[in-house]
N, C-alpha and C positions, 0 to 999 in steps of 0.2 A: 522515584520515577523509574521505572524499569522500558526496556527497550522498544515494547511496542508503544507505547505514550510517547516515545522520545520523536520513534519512527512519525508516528502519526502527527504529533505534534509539527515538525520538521517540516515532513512531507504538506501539512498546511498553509506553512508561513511561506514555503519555496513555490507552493503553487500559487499563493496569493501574489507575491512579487513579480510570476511569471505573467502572468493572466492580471491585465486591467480592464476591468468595468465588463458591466453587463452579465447576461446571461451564460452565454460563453464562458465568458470566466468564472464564475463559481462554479461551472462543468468543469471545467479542468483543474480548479484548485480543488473541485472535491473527485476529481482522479486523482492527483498524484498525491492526497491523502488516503484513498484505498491501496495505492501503490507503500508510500510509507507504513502504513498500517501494517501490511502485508511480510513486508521484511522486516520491520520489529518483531511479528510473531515468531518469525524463523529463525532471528537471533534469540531468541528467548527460549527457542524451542518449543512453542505452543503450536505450532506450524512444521509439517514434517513434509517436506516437498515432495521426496523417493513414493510415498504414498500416493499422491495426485499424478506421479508421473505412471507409475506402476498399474493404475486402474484405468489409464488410458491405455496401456499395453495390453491389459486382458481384454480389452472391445475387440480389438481388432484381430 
């Protein structure tokens, strides 16, 4: 299991414990599983942030 699975995984279980019941809460556990997903990619390196940051610099 490499880092973004771990992320994401993670990021599922901590939002489900966060969030009880309801609609609401699988909104939020399935955010802070985009949120974990997100940084496993980055640890893994499938995700290069300086890019995302870098092309909001050339809009402006």
């Amino acid at each position: 299991m490499n880092a973004t699975q771990t992320g994401l995984i993670s990021g599922l279980i901590l939002g489900t414990a966060a969030a009880v019941g309801g609609f609401i809460g699988f909104l939020i556990a399935l955010l802070i599983g985009v949120v974990g997903l997100v940084v496993g990619r980055i640890l893994d390196g499938e995700l290069d942030v300086s890019d995302l940051i870098g092309r909001a610099k050339d809009r402006q």
